[in-house]
C-alpha positions in Angstrom: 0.0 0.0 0.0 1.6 3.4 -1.0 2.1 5.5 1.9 -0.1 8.9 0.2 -3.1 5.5 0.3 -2.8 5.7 3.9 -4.3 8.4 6.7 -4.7 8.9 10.5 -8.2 9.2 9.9 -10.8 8.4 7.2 -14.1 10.6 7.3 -16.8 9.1 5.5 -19.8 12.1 4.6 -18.4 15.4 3.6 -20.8 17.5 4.5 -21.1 19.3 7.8 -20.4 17.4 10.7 -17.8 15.4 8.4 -16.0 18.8 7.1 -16.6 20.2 10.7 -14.5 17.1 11.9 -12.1 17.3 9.0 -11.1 21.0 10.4 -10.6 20.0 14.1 -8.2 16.7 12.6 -6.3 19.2 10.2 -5.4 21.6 13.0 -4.3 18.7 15.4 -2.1 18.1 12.2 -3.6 14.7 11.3 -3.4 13.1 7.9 -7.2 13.3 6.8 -8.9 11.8 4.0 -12.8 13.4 3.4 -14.5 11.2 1.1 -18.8 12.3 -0.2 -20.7 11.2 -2.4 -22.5 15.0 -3.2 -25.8 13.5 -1.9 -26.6 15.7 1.3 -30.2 15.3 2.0 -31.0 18.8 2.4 -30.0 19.5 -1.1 -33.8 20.5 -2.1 -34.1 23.0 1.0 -33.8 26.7 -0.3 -32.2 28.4 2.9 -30.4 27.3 6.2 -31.6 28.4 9.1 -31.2 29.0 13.5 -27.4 28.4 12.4 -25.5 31.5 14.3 -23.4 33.5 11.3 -25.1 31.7 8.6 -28.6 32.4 8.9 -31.0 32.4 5.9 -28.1 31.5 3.6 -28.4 28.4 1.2 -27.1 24.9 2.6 -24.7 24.9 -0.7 -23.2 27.8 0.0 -22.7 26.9 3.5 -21.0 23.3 2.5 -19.2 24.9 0.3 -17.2 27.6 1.8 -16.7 25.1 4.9 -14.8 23.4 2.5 -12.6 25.7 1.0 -12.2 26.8 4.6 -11.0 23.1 5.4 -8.9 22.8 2.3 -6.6 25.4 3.7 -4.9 22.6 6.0 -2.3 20.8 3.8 -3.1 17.3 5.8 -7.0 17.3 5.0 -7.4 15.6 1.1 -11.4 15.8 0.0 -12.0 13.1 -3.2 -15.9 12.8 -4.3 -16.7 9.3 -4.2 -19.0 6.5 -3.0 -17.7 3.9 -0.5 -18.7 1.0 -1.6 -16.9 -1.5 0.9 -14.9 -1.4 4.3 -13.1 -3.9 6.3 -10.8 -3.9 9.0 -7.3 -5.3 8.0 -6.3 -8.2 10.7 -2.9 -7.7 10.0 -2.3 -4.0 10.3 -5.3 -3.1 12.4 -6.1 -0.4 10.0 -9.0 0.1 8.4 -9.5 -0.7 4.4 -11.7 1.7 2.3 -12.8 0.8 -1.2 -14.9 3.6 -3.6 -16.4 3.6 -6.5 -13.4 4.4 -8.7 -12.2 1.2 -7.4 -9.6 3.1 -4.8 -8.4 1.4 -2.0 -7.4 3.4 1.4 -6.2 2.8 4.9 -6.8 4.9 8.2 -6.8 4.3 12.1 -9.5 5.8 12.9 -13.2 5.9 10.5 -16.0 8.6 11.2 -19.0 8.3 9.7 -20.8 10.9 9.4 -22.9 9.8 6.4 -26.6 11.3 7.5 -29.7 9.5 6.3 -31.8 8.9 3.5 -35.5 10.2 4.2 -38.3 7.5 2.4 -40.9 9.5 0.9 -44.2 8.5 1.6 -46.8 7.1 -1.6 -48.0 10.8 -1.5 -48.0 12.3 -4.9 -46.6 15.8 -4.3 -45.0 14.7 -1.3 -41.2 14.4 -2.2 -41.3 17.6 -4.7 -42.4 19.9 -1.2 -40.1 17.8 1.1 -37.8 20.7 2.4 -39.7 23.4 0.9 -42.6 23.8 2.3 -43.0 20.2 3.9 -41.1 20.8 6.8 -39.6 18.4 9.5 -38.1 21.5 12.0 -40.2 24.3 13.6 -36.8 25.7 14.8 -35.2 25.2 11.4 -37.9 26.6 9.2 -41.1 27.6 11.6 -40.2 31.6 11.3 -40.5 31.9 8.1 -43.9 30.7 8.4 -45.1 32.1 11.5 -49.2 32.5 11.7 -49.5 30.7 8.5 -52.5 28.3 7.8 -50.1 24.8 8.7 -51.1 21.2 8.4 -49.3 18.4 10.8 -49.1 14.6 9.6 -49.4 12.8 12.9 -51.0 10.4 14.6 -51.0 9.5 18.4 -48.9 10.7 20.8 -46.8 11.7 18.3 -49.1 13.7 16.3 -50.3 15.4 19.7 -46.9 16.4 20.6 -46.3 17.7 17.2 -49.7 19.6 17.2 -48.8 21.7 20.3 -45.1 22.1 19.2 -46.2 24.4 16.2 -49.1 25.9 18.3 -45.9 28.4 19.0 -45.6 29.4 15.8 -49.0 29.5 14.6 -52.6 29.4 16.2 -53.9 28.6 12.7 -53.2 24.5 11.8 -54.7 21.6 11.6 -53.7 18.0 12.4 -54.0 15.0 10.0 -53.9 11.6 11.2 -54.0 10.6 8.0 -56.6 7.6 9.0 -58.4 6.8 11.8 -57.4 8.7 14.8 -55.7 6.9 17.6 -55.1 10.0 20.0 -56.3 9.9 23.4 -59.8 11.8 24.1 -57.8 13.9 26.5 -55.2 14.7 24.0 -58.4 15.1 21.1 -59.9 17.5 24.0 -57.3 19.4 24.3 -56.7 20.1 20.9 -60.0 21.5 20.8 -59.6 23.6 23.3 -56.6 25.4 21.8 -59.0 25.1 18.0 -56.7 22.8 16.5 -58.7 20.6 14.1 -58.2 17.5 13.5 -58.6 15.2 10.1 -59.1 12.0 10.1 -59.2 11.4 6.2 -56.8 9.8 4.5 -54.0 11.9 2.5 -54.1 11.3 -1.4 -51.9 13.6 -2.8 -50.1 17.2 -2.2 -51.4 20.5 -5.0 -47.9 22.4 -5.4 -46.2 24.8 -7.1 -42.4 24.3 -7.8 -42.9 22.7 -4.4 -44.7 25.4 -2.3 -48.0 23.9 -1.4 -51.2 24.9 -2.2 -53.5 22.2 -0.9 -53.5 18.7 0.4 -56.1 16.8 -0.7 -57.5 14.1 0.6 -58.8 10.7 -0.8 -62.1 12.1 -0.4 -61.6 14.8 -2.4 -62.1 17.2 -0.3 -59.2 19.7 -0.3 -57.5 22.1 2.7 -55.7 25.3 1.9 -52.5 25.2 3.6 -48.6 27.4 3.2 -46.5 24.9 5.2 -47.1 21.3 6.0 -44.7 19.3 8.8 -44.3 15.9 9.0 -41.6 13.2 10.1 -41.0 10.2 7.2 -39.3 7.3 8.0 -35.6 7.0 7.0 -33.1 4.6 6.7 -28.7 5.2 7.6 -27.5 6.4 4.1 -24.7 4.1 4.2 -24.9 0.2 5.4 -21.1 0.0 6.4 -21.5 0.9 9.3 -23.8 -2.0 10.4 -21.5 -4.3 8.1 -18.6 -3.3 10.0 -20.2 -4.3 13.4 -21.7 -0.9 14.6 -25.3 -1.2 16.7 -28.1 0.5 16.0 -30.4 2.3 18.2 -34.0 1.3 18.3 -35.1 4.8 15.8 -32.0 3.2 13.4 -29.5 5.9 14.3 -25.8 4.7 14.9 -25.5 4.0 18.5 -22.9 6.3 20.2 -21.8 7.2 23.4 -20.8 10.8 24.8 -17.5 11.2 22.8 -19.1 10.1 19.5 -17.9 6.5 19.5 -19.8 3.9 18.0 -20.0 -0.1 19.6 -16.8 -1.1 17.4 -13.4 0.0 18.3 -11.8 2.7 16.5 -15.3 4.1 14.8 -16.8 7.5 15.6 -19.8 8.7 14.0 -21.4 11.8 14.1 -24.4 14.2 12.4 -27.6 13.3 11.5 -26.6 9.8 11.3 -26.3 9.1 15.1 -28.8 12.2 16.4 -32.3 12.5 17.4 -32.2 16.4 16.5 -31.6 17.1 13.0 -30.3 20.4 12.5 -26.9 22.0 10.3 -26.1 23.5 13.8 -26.1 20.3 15.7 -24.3 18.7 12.9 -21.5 20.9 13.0 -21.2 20.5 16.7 -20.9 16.9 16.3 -18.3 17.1 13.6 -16.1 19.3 16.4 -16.8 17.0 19.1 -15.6 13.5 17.4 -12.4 15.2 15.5 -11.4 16.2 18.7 -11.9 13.0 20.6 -10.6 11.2 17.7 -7.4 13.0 17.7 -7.2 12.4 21.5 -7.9 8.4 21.5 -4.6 8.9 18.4 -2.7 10.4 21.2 -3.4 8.4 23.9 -2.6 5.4 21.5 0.9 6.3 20.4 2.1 8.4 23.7 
């Protein structure tokens, strides 16, 4: 293995927590290698915002002066590229990174911080809004549309929770439970009392403009007016290595981590959206800080 093929640390996801990281490692003077894919999954949403300095800017822009910013440190390398496999060499004990352009690297250390891939629901209109004006963050995005007619898809205790979250930002929404309704009559009652309504019929499809909604309609055909709509899809980790390699899940499917950012294998950090109940740029970049930094200690600890 050529020596330039090998790094301190390999950082999987070059967005924000994984260029965030990539700036802490390249001023403790570690040999970095940033590999992405340029598939962030806010790469629909218009503007970026509740991130201090940044505010109301476009994620792109955001990515992408990080990244000049992190290029400026001679040990940090950026290549776009998929991973495609990863194992941990027995004989070395370093770890073995394969891409798509059939590139093989090594490193101590790995972080992923690879985010997730969001699974549109089979609402037609659905995935053109998704970041637009279908929203998952009040704190993110619920400014901008402050006392605007808003729709919630929820159900339960969930969809209750949600319902009073936005409340704060608007005293004009309605909940959809998208089905039958399985909230509590306490929770239904108290909904009422603060005149949120609540729809029981299911969702059919999503009336948009260049993904700014104009009404959801419902199987029924009846159809509600609405300017923002929040909801929560499922998701899925965006990259499977890090279960190949032996890293646990958490019961939501987020990388299991403890307080430094290390996952349940040995050597593996991951950080961002991947491994975070709060989905936010701001959080992300936090992340990023915390594990280069802990990374870089566990190096020292290891060789001192």
């Amino acid at each position: 293995m050529k020596n330039h093929r090998e790094f301190n640390v390999i950082i999987i996801g070059g967005s924000y927590a994984g260029l965030s990281a990539a700036m802490a490692l390249g001023r403790s003077l570690r040999k970095v290698l940033v590999i992405d894919s340029g598939k962030p999954c806010n790469r629909q949403t218009p503007f970026s915002h509740n991130f201090i300095t940044h505010d109301g800017e476009t994620p792109s822009s955001i990515s992408a002066e990080a990244k000049r910013q992190v290029l400026n440190y001679p040990t940090v390398t950026f290549i776009n590229a998929t991973v495609t496999a990863g194992t941990k060499n027995s004989e070395d004990a370093l770890f073995e990174i394969r891409t798509s352009d059939n590139d093989n690297f090594k490193a101590a250390k790995l972080l992923f911080a690879t985010g997730l891939n969001d699974i549109m629901p089979s609402i037609k209109g659905f995935s053109e809004c998704w970041g637009i004006t279908i929203l998952h963050c009040p704190y993110c995005h619920g400014y901008e549309v402050r006392q605007e007619k808003t729709g919630i898809i929820g159900n339960g205790d969930y969809g209750f929770e949600m319902a009073r979250l936005i409340h704060n930002w608007t005293v004009d929404s309605v909940l959809f439970t998208n089905g039958k309704s399985m909230l509590t009559k306490q929770q239904a009652q108290k909904l009422s009392d603060n005149h949120i309504e609540i729809i029981e019929g299911e969702i059919d499809s999503i009336e948009h403009t260049d993904g700014k909604i104009k009404y959801i309609i419902l199987k029924d055909g009846s159809k509600h007016n609405l300017k923002a709509l929040y909801a929560r899809p499922a998701f899925t980790q965006h990259s499977e290595l890090p279960a190949i390699l032996g890293c646990e899940l958490t019961e939501q499917g987020l990388i299991k981590i403890d307080d430094f950012q290390k996952t349940t294998v040995a050597g593996i950090f991951a950080a961002g959206d991947n491994s975070a109940l709060a989905r936010s740029l701001a959080i992300s970049v936090a992340a990023g800080s915390f594990a280069g930094a802990f990374i870089n200690k566990e190096l020292i600890e290891e060789n001192f």
